[in-house]
N, C-alpha and C positions, 0 to 999 in steps of 0.2 A: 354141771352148773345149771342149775335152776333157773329158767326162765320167766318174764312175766309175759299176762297171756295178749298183752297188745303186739309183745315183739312176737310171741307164739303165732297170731294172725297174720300178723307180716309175714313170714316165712312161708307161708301158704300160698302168700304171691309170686313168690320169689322161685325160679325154677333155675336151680343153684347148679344144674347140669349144660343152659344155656348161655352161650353169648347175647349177652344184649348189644342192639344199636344203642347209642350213646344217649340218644335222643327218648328213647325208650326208657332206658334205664334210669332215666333221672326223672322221665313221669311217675315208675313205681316208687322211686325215693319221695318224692315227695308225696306222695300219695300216704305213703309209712311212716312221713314222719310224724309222729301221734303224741307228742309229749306236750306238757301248756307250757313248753316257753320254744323258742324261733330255732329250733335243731338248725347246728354249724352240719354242712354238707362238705364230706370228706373226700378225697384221691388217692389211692393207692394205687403205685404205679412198679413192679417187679423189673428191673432190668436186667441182660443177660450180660453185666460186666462184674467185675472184682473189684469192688471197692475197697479189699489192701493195696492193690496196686494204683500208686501214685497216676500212672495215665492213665487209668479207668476213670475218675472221679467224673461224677456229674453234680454240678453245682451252677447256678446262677438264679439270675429274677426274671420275674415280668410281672409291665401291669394289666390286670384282668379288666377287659370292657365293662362289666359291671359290678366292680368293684369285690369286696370281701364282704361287707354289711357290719365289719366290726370299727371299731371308735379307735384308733392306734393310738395310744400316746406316746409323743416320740421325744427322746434325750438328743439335743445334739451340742457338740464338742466342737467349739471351734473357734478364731481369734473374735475379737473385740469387733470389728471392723463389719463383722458377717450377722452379728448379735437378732440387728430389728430384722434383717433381709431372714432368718431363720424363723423369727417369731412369726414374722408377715403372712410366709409362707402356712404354718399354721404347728410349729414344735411348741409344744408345751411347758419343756423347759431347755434351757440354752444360758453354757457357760464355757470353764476350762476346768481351772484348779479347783473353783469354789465347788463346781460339782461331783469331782475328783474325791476333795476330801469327804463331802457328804456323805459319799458310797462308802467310803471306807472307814469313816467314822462312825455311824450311823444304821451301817447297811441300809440303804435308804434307793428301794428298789420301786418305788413310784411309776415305772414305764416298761412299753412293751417293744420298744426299738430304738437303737443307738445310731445317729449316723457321726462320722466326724469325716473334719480335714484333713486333708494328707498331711498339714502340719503340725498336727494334735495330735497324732498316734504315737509318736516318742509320749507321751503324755497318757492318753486312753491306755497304751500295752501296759500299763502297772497297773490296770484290773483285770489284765487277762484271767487270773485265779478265779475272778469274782462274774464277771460277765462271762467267760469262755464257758463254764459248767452248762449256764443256763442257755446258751446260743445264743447271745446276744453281742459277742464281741465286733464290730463293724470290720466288714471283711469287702475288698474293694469288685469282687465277683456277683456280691449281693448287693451292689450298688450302694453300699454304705457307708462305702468311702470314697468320699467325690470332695471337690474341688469348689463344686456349684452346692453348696447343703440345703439352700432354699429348693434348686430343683428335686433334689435327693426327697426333701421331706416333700414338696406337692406330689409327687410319684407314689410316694406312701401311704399317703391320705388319701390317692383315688384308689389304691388298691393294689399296690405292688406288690408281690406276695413272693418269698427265696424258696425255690426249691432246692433238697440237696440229698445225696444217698445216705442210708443207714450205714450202721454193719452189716445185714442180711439182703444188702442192694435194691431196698424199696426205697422209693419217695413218698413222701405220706404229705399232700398239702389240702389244707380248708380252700374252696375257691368259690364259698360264698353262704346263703341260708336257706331254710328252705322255703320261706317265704316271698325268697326268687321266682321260683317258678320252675317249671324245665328248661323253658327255652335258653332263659339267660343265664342259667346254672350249666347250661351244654356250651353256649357259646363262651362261657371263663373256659368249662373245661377243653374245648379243642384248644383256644389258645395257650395254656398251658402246656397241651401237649403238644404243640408245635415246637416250644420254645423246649422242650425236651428232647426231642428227636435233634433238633439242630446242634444240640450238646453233645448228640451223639461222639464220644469220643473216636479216636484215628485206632487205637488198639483195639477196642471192642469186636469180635465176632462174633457170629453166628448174628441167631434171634436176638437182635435188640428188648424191645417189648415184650417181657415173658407174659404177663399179665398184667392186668387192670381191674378194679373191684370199685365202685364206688358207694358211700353210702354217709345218712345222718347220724350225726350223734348219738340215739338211742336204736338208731333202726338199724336194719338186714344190707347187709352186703349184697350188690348186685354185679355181677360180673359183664365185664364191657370187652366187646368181640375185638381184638389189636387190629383186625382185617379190616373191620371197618373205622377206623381214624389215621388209617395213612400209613400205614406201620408193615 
């Protein structure tokens, strides 16, 4: 695969045989990130469990102290009663049925997150076909199914971000731009990886943390030492 020669100079920073400190590693990301628009800075995180097996699974949220840097626009599903307390909060758009059949008449896929009530998912599960594909079906582990949906969606809007395992037992999350910086781009990521160890499932053996790489949008992968983030 043919590279171009901004990512070719990056690579030259990049000493793909080291761990870097976390802290480190997110100077040379940003440093690489060379594109003219505001490169999403990425996490890949290799864990040493089995994500076919049901007690392997790693899945939940967290919100990151400085946020993601992206604009969420959020769907939420929920009675009458909850309407302005959801808009207040700051969802974009908020209904039940009306928004039901829009989706499925329509396909009319205007948002990038769903939260609902626990008494709206009789209701929300008849687009499983339609939301499930995309990841977008409100799952109450990602905090997307709550009770309180104004709190659900202020948690979203400052930056609540789901992690969750592949098939190949990576977690892949954005935890912000590069226009953060390092420092505030290190401190999303330990706190993400906090809230990942703590997930640590009761089955899992051995090495947890197989690996860690992080990196922007167009730039080089840099490898982050598991020894040094707790791991």
């Amino acid at each position: 695969m043919k590279r171009g020669k901004k990512y070719v100079d990056s690579l030259k920073t990049v000493d793909r045989s080291k761990q870097y400190d976390s802290a480190e590693a997110f100077d040379l990301v940003c440093k690489n990130a060379k594109a003219k628009f505001d490169e999403t800075v990425e996490v890949h995180v290799r864990l040493g469990v089995d994500s076919r097996h049901a007690d392997q699974q790693v899945r939940g949220a967290v919100v990151l102290p400085n946020g993601t840097g992206k604009n969420v626009r959020i769907c939420v599903f929920c009675k009458e009663d909850k309407y302005e307390e959801a808009k207040a909060a700051g969802a974009e758009y908020v209904g039940g049925q009306d928004l039901v059949d829009k989706i499925m008449k329509e396909n009319w896929m205007d948002f990038d997150l769903v939260i609902a009530s626990p008494d709206m998912m009789g209701l929300v599960g008849r687009l499983g076909k339609v939301l499930g594909p995309r990841g977008l079906m409100p799952n109450p582990k990602a905090g997307t199914v709550s009770p309180d949906v104004a709190k659900a969606v202020a948690e979203a809007k400052a930056g609540k971000i789901e992690y969750r395992l592949d098939k190949t037992n990576i977690i892949h999350c954005p935890i912000g731009k590069a226009s953060f910086g390092a420092e505030k781009l290190d401190e999303n990521f330990k706190t993400l990886i906090d809230a990942i160890v703590k997930a640590k499932p009761a089955a899992a053996k051995g090495t947890y943390i197989r690996s860690c790489v992080v990196t922007s949008t167009m730039g080089v992968g840099v490898p982050v030492s598991t020894a040094k983030i707790g791991v």
